[in-house]
C-alpha positions, 0 to 999 in steps of 0.5 A: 823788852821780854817781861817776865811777872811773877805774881800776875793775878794779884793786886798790882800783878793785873796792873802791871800786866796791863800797863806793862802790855800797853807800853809794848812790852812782851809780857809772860805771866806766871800762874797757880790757879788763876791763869791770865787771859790775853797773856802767855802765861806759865803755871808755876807753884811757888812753894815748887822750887823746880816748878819756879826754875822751868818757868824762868827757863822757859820765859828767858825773860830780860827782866823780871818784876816778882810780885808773887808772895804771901801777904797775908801778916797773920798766915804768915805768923801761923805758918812760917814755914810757909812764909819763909818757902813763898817769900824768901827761898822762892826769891832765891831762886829767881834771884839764881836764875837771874843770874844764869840768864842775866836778867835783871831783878825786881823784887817786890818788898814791903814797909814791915821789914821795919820795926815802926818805931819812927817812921818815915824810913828811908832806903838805908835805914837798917830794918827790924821787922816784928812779925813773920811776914816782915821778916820772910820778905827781908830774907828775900831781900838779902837773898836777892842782894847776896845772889843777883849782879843787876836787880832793884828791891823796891819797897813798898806799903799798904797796896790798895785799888780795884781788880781783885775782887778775891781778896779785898785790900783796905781801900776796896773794903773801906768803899764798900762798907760805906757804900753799904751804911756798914760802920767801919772800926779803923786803928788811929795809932798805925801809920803807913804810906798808902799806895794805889796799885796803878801808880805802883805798876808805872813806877814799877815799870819805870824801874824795869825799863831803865834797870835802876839799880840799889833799894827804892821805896815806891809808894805814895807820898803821904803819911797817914794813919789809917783811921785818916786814910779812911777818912781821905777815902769818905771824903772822895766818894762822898761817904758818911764819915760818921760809920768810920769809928776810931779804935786802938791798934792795942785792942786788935784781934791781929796774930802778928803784931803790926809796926806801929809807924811804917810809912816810907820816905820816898824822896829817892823815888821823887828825884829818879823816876818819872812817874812820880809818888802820889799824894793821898789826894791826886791818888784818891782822885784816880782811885774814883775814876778808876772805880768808873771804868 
């Protein structure tokens, strides 16, 4: 399968390029500034809407896994133009491009399209985002639905692991402050399905190899909030648990407000795919041995 990922240097992205490239695949990345080494790779802005079509164009892709996005909750609140250009019409025009070459779509969306009221969502629960990020990724989402014939919107929440150094993501920064004897002030009354990124390229893989059709959330398996979860990350490595210190989501520094409760059911993901979603514990496991290698 020729395998076009958008969004390659990021988190999951140099996941999925590896394991996607170890299972045979033709691998074309899509790139701004940091261009992928061992891939094909296509500079492409996605704030340039002629730009995303000739790297289709030029890929002929027969599926295509779209990572690229602006995940930053708080940018995006500060600048919502930017929010929407990069995470909903950028989708758009993958999504039409798609179309014209008949390639099947992955797009890659997130928890926040729910309002956090509950949790636990499942795949047809009717979203509510609260923050401007939540809602440019649900305009990508309907852009997606409303355009492509063959494509898969694949939710997922809170992305952590190794390999961008750039950026820290909440596991990679819970680490290394511990390992530095730094305290740690972590929100108990926010809760979400933490998800490793190597689990989430496999299942992202998966779903690309068998074109599974419709919304699937893809994330871990357990709901914790995060004050728990950098517990769960201590208790791995072995890490002084009393640096870690309980605040309240209400007495943030955020812009955006955060969902309270945005954790995804993932029993669609548990009966359909063969890489399964992880518990917090068999996914910390591998999060330790993967800080080995």
């Amino acid at each position: 399968m020729k395998l076009l990922i958008t969004g390659a240097s990021g988190l999951v992205g140099t996941r999925l390029t590896e394991v996607a490239s170890h299972a045979g695949h033709d691998v074309v990345v899509t790139y701004n500034q940091h261009q992928i080494e061992g891939f094909n790779g296509i500079r492409a802005d996605f704030k340039n809407e002629q730009q995303i079509r000739r790297a289709m164009q030029a890929s002929s892709p027969d599926a295509v896994i779209h990572l690229a996005s602006i995940t930053d909750v708080d940018l995006c609140e500060r600048d919502p133009e930017l929010a929407n250009v990069v995470n909903a019409e950028s989708t758009r025009v993958i999504a039409e491009e798609c179309l014209k070459a008949g390639s099947y779509l992955v797009n890659v969306s997130t928890d926040y399209v729910f309002d956090g009221g509950r949790g636990n969502y499942r795949e047809d629960d009717q979203p509510n985002p609260v923050n401007t990020y939540g809602r440019s990724k649900l305009k990508g989402e309907e852009a997606t639905r409303a355009t492509s014939d063959e494509f898969c919107v694949a939710r997922t929440s809170v992305v952590y692991g190794w390999g961008r150094g750039s950026r820290p993501n909440f596991g990679s920064w819970v680490y290394f402050e511990l390992k530095s004897g730094r305290r740690v002030k972590v929100v108990t009354n926010q809760y979400c399905s933490p998800t490793l990124n190597s689990h989430l390229a496999r299942m992202l893989l998966e779903v690309a190899e068998r074109q599974i059709p419709g919304t699937i959330h893809l994330a871990g398996s357990s709901r914790l909030s995060r004050y728990e979860f950098a517990q769960e990350i201590a208790a791995e490595f072995g890490m002084n648990m009393k640096l870690i210190i309980p605040t309240d989501a209400k007495s943030s520094t955020w812009i955006a407000e955060r969902p309270f409760d945005s954790s995804l059911n993932v029993e669609k993901a548990q009966q359909l795919l063969s890489n399964k979603p992880m518990t917090i514990k068999m996914a910390l496991h591998d999060f330790v041995l993967e800080r080995q290698i």
